[in-house]
PLY file of the C-alpha trace (Angstrom):
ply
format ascii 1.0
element vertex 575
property float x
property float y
property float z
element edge 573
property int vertex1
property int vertex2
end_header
263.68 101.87 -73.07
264.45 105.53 -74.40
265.02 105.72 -78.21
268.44 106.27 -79.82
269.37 108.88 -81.67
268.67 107.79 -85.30
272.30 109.02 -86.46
274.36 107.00 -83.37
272.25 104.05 -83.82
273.48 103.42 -87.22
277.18 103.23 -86.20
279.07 100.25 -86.01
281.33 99.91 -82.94
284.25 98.83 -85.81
283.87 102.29 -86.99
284.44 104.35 -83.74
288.07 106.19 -83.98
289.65 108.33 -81.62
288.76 111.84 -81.36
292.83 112.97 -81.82
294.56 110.14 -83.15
294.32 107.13 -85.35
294.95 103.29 -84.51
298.37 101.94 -83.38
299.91 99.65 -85.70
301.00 96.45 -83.84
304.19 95.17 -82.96
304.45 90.99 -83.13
307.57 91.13 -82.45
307.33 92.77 -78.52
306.17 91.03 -75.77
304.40 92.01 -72.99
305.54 90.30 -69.83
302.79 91.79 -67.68
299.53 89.62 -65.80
296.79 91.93 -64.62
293.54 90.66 -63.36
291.71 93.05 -64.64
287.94 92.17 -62.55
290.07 92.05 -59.61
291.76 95.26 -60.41
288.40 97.34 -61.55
286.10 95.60 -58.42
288.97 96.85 -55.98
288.65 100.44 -57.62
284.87 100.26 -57.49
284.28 98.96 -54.03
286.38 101.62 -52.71
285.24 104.62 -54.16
281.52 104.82 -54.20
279.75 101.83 -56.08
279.06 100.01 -53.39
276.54 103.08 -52.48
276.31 103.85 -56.81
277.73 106.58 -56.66
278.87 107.15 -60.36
280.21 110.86 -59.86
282.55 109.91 -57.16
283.89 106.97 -58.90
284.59 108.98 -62.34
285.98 111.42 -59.97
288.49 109.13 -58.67
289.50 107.71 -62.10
290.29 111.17 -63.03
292.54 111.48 -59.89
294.27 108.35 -60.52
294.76 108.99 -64.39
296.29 112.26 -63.25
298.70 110.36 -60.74
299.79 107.90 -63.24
300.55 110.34 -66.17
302.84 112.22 -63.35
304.40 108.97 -61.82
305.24 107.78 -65.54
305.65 111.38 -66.85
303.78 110.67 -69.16
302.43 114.75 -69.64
300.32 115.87 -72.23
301.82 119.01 -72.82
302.02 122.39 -70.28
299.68 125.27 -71.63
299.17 123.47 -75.01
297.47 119.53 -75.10
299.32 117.16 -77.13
297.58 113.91 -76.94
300.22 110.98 -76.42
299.23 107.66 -77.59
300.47 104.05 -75.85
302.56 102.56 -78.55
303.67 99.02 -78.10
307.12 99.40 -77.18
305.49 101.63 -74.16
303.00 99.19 -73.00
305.37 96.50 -72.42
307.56 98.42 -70.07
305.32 98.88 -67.25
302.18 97.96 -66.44
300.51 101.19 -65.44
299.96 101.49 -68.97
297.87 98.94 -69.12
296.22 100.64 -66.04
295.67 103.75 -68.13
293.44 102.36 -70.68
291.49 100.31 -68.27
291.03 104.08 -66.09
290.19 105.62 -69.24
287.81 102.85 -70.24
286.14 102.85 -66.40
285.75 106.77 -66.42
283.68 106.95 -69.74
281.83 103.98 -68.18
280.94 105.61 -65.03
280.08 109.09 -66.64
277.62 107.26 -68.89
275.87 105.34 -65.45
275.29 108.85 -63.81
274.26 109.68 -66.51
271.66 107.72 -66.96
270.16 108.42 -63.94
268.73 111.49 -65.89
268.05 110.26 -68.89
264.81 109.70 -69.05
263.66 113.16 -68.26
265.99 114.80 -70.11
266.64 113.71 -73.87
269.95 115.38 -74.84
271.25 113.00 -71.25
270.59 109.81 -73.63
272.35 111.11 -76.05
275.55 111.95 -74.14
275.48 108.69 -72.78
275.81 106.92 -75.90
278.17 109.02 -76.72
280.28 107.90 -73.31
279.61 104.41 -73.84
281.04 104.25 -77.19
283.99 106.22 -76.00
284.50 103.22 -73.00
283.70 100.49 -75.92
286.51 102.20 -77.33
289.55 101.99 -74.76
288.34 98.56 -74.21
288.78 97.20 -77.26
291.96 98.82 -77.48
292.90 97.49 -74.50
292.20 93.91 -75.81
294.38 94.64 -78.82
297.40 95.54 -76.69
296.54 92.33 -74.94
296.42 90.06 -77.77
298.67 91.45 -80.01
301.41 91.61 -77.57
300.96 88.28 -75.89
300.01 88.94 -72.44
299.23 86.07 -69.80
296.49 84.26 -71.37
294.01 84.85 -68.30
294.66 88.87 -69.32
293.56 88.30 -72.77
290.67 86.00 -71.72
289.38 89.36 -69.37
290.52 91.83 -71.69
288.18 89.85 -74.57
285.21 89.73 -72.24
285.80 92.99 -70.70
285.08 94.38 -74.23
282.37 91.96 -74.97
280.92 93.36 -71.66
281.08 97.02 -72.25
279.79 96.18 -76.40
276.95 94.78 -74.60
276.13 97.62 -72.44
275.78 100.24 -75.49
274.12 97.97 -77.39
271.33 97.44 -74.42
271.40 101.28 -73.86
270.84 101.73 -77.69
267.72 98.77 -77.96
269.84 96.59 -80.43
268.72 93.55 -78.69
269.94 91.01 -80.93
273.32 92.05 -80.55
273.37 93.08 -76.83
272.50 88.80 -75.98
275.66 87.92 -78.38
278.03 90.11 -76.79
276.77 90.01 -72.94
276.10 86.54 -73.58
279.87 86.01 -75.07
281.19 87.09 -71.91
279.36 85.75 -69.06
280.69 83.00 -71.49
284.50 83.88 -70.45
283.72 84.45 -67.31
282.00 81.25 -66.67
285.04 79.15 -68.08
287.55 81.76 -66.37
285.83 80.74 -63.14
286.43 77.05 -63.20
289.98 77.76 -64.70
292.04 80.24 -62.38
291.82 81.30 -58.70
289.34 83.87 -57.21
286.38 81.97 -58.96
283.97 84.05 -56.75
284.59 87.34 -58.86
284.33 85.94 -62.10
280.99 84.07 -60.96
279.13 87.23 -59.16
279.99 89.52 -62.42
278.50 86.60 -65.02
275.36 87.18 -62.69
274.91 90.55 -62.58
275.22 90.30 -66.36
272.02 87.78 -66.32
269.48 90.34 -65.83
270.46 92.14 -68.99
270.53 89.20 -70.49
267.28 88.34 -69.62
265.52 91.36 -70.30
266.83 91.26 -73.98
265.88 87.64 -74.18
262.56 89.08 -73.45
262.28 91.57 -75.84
263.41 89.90 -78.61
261.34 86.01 -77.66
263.36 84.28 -80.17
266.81 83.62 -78.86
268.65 81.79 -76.48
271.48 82.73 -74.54
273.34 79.73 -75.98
271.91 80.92 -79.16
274.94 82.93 -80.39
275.94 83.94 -84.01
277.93 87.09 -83.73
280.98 88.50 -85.37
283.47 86.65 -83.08
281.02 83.51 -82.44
282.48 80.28 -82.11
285.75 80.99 -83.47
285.87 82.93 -79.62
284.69 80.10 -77.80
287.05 77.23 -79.73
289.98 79.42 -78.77
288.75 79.71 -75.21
288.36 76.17 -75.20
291.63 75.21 -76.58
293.69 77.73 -73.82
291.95 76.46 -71.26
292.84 73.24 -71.81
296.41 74.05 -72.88
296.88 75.46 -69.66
294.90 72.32 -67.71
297.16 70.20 -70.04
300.62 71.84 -68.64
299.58 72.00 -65.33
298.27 68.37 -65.54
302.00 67.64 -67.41
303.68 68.05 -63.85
301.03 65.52 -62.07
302.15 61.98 -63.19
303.39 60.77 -60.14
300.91 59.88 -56.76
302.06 58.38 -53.73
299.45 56.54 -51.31
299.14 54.24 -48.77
302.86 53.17 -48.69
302.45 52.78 -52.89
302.87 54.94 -55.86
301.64 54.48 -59.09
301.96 56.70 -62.71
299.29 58.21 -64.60
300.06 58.38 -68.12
296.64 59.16 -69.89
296.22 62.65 -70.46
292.69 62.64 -69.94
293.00 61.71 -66.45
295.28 63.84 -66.06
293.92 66.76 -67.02
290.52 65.46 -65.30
292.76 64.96 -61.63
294.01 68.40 -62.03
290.76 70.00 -62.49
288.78 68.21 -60.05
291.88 69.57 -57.30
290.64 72.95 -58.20
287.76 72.41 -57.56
288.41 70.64 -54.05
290.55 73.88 -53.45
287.68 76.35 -54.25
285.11 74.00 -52.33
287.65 74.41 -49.11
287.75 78.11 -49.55
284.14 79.67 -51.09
281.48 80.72 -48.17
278.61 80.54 -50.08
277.07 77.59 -49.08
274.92 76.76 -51.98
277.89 76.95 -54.02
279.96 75.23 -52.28
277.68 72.11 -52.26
277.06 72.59 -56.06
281.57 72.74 -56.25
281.18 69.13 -54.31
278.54 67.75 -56.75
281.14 69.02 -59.89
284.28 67.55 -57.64
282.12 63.92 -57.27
281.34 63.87 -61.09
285.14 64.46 -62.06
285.17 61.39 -59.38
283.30 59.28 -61.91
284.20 60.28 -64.88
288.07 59.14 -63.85
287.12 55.99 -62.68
285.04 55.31 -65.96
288.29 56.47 -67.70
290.43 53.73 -65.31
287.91 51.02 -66.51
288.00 52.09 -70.32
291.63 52.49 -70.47
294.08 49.67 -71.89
297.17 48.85 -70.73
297.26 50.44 -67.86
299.57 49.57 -65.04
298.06 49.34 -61.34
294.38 49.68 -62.10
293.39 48.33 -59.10
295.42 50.64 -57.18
294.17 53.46 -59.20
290.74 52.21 -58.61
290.40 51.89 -54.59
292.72 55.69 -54.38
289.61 57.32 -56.52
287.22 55.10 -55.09
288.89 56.95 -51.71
288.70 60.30 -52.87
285.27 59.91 -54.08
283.97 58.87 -50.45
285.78 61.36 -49.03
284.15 64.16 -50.92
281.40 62.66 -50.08
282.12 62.78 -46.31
282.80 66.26 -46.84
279.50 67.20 -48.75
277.75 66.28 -45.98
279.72 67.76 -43.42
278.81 70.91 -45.01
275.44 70.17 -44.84
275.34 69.26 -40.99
277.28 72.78 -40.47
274.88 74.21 -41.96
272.13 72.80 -40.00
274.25 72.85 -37.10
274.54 76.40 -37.23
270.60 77.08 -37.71
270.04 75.00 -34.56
272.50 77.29 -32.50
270.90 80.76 -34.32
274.57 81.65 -36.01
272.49 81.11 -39.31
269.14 82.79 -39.30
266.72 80.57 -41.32
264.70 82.73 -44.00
261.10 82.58 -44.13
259.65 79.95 -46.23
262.92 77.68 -45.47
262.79 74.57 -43.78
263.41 74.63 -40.18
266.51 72.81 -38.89
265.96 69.86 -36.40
268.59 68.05 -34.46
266.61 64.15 -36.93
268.35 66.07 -39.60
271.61 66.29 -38.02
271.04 62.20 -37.03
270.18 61.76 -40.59
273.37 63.47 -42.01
275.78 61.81 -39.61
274.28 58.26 -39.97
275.17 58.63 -43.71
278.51 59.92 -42.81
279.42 57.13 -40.92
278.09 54.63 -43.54
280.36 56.33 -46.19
283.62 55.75 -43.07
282.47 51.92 -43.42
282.43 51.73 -47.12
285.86 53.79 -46.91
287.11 51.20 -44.16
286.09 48.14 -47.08
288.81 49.47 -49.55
291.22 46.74 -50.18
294.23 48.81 -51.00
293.42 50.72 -47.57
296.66 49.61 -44.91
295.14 48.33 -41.87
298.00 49.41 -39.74
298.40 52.74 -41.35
297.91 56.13 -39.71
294.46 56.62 -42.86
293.06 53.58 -41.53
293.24 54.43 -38.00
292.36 57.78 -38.44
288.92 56.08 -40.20
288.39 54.96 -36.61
288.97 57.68 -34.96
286.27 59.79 -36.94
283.84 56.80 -36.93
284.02 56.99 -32.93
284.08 61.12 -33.38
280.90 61.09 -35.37
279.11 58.50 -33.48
279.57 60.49 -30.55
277.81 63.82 -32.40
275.18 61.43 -33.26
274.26 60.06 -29.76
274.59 63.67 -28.72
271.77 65.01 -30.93
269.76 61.59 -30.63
269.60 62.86 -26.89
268.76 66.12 -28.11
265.92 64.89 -30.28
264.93 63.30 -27.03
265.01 66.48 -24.83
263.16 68.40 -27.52
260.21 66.00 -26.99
260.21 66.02 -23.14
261.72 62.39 -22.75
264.15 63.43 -19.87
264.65 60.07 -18.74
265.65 59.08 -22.13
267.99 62.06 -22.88
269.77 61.18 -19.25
270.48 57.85 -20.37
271.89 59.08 -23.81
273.98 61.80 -22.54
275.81 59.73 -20.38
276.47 57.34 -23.25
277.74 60.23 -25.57
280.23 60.95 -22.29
281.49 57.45 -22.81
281.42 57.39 -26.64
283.89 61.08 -26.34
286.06 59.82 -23.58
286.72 56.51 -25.89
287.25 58.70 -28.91
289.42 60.79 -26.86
291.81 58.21 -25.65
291.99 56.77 -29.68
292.61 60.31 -30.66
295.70 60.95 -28.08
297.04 57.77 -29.18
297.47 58.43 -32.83
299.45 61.55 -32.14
298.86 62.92 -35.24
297.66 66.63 -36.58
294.30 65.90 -38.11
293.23 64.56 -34.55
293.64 67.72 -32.37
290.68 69.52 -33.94
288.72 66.46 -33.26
290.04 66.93 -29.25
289.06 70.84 -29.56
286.27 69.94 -30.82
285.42 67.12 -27.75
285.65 69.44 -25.37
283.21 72.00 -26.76
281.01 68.88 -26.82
281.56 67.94 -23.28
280.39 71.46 -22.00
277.49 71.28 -23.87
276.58 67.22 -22.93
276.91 68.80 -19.01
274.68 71.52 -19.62
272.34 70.01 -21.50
271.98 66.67 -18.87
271.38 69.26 -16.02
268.44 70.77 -17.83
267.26 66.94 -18.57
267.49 66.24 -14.93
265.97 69.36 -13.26
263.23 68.99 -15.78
262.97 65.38 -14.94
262.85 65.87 -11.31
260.06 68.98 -11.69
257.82 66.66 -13.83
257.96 64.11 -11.20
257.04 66.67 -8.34
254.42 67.68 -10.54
253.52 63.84 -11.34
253.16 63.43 -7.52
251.07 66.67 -6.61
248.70 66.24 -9.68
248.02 61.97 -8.18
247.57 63.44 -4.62
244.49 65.91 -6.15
242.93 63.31 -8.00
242.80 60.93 -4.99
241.43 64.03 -3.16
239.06 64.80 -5.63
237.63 61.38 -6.25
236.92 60.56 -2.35
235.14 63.53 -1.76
231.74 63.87 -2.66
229.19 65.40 -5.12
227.22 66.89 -2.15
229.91 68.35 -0.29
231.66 69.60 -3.16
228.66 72.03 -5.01
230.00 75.51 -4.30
233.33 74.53 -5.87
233.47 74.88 -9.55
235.94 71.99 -11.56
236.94 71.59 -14.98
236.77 68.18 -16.32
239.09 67.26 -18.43
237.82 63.95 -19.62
234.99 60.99 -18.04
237.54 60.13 -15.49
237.85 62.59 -13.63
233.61 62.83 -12.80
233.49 63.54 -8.88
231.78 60.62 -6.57
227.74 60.93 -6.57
227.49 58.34 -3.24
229.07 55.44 -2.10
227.83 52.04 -1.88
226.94 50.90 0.74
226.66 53.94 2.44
228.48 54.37 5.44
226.53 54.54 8.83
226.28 57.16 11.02
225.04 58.05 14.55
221.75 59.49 15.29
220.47 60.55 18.67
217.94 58.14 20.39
213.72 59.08 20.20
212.15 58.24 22.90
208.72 56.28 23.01
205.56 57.29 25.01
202.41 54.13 25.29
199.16 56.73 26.41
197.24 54.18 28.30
195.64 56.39 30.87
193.05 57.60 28.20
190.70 54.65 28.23
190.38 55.39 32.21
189.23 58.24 31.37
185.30 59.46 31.55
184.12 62.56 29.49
181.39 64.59 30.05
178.28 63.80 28.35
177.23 67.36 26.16
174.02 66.16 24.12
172.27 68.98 25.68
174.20 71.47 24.45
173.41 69.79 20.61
170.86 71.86 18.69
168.02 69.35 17.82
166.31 69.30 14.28
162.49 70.44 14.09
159.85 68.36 12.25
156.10 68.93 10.53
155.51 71.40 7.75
157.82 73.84 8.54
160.63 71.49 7.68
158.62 70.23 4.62
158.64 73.54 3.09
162.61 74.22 3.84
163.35 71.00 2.12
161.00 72.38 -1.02
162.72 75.75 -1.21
165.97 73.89 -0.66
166.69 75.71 2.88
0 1
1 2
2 3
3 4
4 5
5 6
6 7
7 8
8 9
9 10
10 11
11 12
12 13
13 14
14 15
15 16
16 17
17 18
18 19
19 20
20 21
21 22
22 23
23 24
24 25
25 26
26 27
27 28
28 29
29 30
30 31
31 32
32 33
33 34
34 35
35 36
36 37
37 38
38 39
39 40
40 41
41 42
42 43
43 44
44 45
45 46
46 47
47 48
48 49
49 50
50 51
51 52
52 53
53 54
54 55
55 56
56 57
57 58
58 59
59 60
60 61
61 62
62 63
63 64
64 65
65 66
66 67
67 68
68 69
69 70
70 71
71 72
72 73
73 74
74 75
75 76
76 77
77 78
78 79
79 80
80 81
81 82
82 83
83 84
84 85
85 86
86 87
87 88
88 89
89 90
90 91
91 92
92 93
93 94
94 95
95 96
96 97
97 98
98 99
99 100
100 101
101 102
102 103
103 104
104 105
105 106
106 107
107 108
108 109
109 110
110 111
111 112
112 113
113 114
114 115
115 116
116 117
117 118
118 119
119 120
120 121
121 122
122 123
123 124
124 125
125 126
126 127
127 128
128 129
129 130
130 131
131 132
132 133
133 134
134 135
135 136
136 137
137 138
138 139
139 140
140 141
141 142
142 143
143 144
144 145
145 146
146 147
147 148
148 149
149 150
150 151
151 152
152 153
153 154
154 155
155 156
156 157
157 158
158 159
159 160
160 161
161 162
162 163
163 164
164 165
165 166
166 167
167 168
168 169
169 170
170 171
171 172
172 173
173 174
174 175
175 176
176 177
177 178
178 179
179 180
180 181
181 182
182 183
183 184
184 185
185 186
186 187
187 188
188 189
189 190
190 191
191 192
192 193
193 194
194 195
195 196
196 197
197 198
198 199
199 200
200 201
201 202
202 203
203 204
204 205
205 206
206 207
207 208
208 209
209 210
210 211
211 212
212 213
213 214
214 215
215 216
216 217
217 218
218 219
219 220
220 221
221 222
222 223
223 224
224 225
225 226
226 227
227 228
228 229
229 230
230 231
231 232
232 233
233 234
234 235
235 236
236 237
237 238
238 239
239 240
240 241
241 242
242 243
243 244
244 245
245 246
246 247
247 248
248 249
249 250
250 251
251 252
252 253
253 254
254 255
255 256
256 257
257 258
258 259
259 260
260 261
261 262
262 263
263 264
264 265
265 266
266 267
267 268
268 269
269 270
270 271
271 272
272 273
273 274
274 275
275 276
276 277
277 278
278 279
279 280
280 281
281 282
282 283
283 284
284 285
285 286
286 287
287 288
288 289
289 290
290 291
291 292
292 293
293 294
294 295
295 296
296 297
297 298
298 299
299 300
300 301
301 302
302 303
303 304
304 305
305 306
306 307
307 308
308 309
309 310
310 311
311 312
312 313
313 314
314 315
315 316
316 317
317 318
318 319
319 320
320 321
321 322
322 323
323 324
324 325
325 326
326 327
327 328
328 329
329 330
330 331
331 332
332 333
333 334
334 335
335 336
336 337
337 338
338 339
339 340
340 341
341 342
342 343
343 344
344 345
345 346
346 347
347 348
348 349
349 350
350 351
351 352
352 353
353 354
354 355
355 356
356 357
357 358
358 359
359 360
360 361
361 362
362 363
363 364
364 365
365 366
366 367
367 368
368 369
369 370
370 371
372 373
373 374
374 375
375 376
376 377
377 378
378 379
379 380
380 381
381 382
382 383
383 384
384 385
385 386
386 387
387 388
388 389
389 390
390 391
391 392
392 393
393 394
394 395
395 396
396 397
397 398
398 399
399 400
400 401
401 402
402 403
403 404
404 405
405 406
406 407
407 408
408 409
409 410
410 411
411 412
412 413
413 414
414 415
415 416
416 417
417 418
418 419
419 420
420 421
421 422
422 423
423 424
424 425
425 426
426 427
427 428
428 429
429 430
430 431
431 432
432 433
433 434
434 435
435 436
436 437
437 438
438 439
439 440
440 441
441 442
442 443
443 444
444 445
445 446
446 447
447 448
448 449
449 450
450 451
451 452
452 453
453 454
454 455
455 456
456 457
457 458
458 459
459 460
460 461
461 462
462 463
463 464
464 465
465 466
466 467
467 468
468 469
469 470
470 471
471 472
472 473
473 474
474 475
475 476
476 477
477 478
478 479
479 480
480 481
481 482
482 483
483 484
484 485
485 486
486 487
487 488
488 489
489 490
490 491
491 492
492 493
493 494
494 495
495 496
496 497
497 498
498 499
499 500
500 501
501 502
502 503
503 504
504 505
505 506
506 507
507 508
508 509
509 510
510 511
511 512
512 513
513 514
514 515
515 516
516 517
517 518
518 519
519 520
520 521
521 522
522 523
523 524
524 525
525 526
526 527
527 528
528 529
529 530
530 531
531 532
532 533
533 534
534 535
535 536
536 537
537 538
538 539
539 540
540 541
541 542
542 543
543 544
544 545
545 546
546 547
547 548
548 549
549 550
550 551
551 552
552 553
553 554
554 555
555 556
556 557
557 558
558 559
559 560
560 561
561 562
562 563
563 564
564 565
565 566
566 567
567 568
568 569
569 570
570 571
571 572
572 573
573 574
């Protein structure tokens, strides 16, 4: 972090005035009959003019060129030749709201100026310093713009932003400057707002993604300063901030809440007159609402988990209450609406896998890779919840809810079978995935028929929907039946070698080289008995003519031995 300069750094944000002018003194008695969401307002200017690429120059640049649109729409000059600077009194901000748009431009430009800024500060010194100087100059505007907003009386969503919006842009000199301490109390004060204005008013999604780009900063100071936590605050507006926060809020839950007294169901009606359930039905609603609506997956699951809590804590409010008329009604309707969040939790989940299996959702590394035994998983739990829904006493068994019970029962039991016969298919049990197919095609024809019957809305999504299936049960049984029919050609071919190969011989068979695959398949050595074969006939000569036969006698011819000395003496010398 690049060091302040030692004379800015000792200047209190109270103390920053305007270079040409002095405060406006406020007027209690005007009005302001104005809303402006101001993070809606600044996110459309800065998505459309260069921050989605950060590019700080063009954005200042545009400010500029709206400023100078506004001052000519309002004629609101400063002068020809000669600048007069013209301050927003009072009686001028509450006559139309481009005003208000002025010191929110000015604010944005000084902002932007000191981001670009920034991007040279660290190699050039007298950059830092300007910076600061721009970031005071935005801290500025915006905390006049909260004083128009407060003072006046604007919608009390405007003065909620306007508050953080200043807290925000406090925060941001302060980090630029090093003041750590102070940076956590006033980014932490308004991811603070934020937070709340999130689960308050409409277009939660904005005020969530700017109270986590705010976290880093947060985080960083936390780290610098290892002895605070974010909740951790003791600043100049503290919890006198957060008490008034609190107590609008729930003003505003309380008079919405005021109009909700009355709930028809199941043929009935019934009054809620505790305030606490009141104001507890008309938050968890909003939260339903912004469950239906947010993309974010993750989110939305966590918006079901708040919506299911809200489910409880009413029903431990029923049980705790005295005097209270129709409890048990009031009991089985949020005993309803507690299963049926429920259904719809894990609908979202099964989408979700749903739309891994089919590749519309790629599945990032290190995730857990979707299988159709999830999807059986999720739906058998789904239609467990339909049969603790279907055991609600208040429920009218004729009634268009408790037929429509059935009807999704049949529907989901039918996605089940589907991708049981998938998880089949997957491990090469054609025969099995046949079978299971054609019972899905029964299951959807019967939940087809119970769906025309009822007639109703809900039930020709569910028909849509049927028909997608069918295609893909028809598909998907051809593949199971050409595979099944290729593994039993192959079943048939592989038998016919075997017998080959076992009747033939280890002796005929040498030149020809075979992989064994395991002690059965070992060729034939010989067989036992062995089989005979044909040999030609020897025939048999008797020689009998021999012994009538007289040879020559040849003794003559036979050299005959000599005897006396002469032998003697051979026999001594060994001759």
């Amino acid at each position: 972090m690049v060091a302040e300069d030692a004379e800015l750094s000792d200047v209190k944000i109270e103390d920053i005035k305007l270079e040409d002018g002095e405060g406006e003194e406020k007027t209690e008695e005007l009005v302001c009959p104005f809303a402006l969401s101001l993070l809606k307002e600044i996110k459309g200017y800065q998505n459309l003019h260069g921050l989605k690429h950060d590019d700080y120059q063009r954005y200042r640049q545009y400010c500029s060129r709206r400023l100078h649109r506004i001052y000519k729409g309002l004629k609101f000059l400063h002068g020809g030749k000669k600048f007069s600077n013209k301050k927003i009194t009072p009686d001028l901000f509450v006559k139309d709201i481009r005003y208000m748009q002025i010191i929110l431009l000015q604010a944005e430009r000084a902002w932007a100026y000191a981001m670009d800024l920034k991007q040279f500060a660290n190699t050039e010194s007298r950059k830092q310093v300007h910076l600061i100087s721009k970031l005071k100059k935005a801290v500025l505007y915006a905390a006049e713009l909260e004083s128009n907003c407060v003072s006046l009386k604007c919608d009390t969503t405007t003065q909620l932003e306007a508050k953080a919006y200043h807290h925000y842009m406090t925060g941001v000199l302060l980090f630029e400057q090093g003041h750590w301490q102070r940076a956590v109390v006033s980014l932490s004060a308004a991811q603070k707002i934020y937070n709340k204005l999130a689960d308050a008013v409409e277009d939660s999604e904005l005020y969530r993604e700017k109270h986590d780009e705010m976290t880093p900063k947060v985080q960083y100071c936390l780290y610098n300063i290892q002895s605070m936590g974010v909740e951790n605050i003791q600043g100049e507006d503290g919890e006198g901030l957060f008490q008034e926060l609190d107590s609008i809020i729930a003003n505003k839950a309380t008079k919405s809440a005021a109009a909700v007294r009355e709930i028809k169901w199941e043929g009935n009606s019934f009054t809620i007159s505790n305030d606490d359930i009141k104001i507890q039905l008309v938050q968890m609603e909003d939260k339903i609402q912004l469950a239906k609506e947010c993309t974010d997956h993750e989110k939305r699951l966590e918006l079901y988990e708040e919506v299911l809590s809200k489910c409880r804590d009413i029903s431990q409010l029923i049980r705790k209450g005295d005097k209270m008329d129709n409890v048990e009604l009031m009991t089985d309707y949020f005993a309803y609406l507690r299963i049926k969040n429920t259904v719809d939790r894990f609908l979202a989940m099964a989408q979700q896998v749903a739309d891994k299996l089919t590749g519309v959702v790629e599945t990032r590394a290190g995730s857990k890779i979707a299988r159709p035994e999830d999807l059986v998983r999720l739906y058998d739990i789904i239609l467990q919840n339909y049969a603790d829904m279907k055991d609600i006493t208040s429920l009218d068994k004729d009634g268009d809810t408790y037929q429509m019970i059935d009807v999704n029962t049949m529907y989901y039991r039918t996605k089940r079978c589907f991708y049981i016969a998938e998880c089949h298919l997957g491990q090469s049990n054609w025969l099995n995935a046949i079978v299971l197919y054609d019972k899905c095609t029964e299951h959807m024809e019967e939940t087809t028929r119970a769906a025309n019957a009822l007639k109703s809305t809900n039930t020709q999504s569910i028909v849509e929907d049927l028909q997608v299936l069918s295609e893909q049960i028809y598909s998907q049984r051809c593949s199971a039946h050409a595979s099944a029919f290729l593994q039993t050609q192959l079943v048939e071919e592989e038998m016919k070698e075997i017998s080959s190969d076992k009747n033939k011989m280890l002796a005929d068979s040498l030149e020809e080289f075979k992989l064994l695959k395991n002690v059965n398949d070992l060729p034939t050595i010989a067989t036992l008995p062995p089989d005979f074969q044909p040999i030609p006939c020897k025939p048999t000569f008797f020689d009998i003519s021999l012994n009538h036969i007289e040879f020559p006698d040849l003794g003559e011819r036979v050299e005959k031995e000599s005897s006396g000395l002469s032998s003697f003496t051979k026999w001594i010398w060994g001759r």
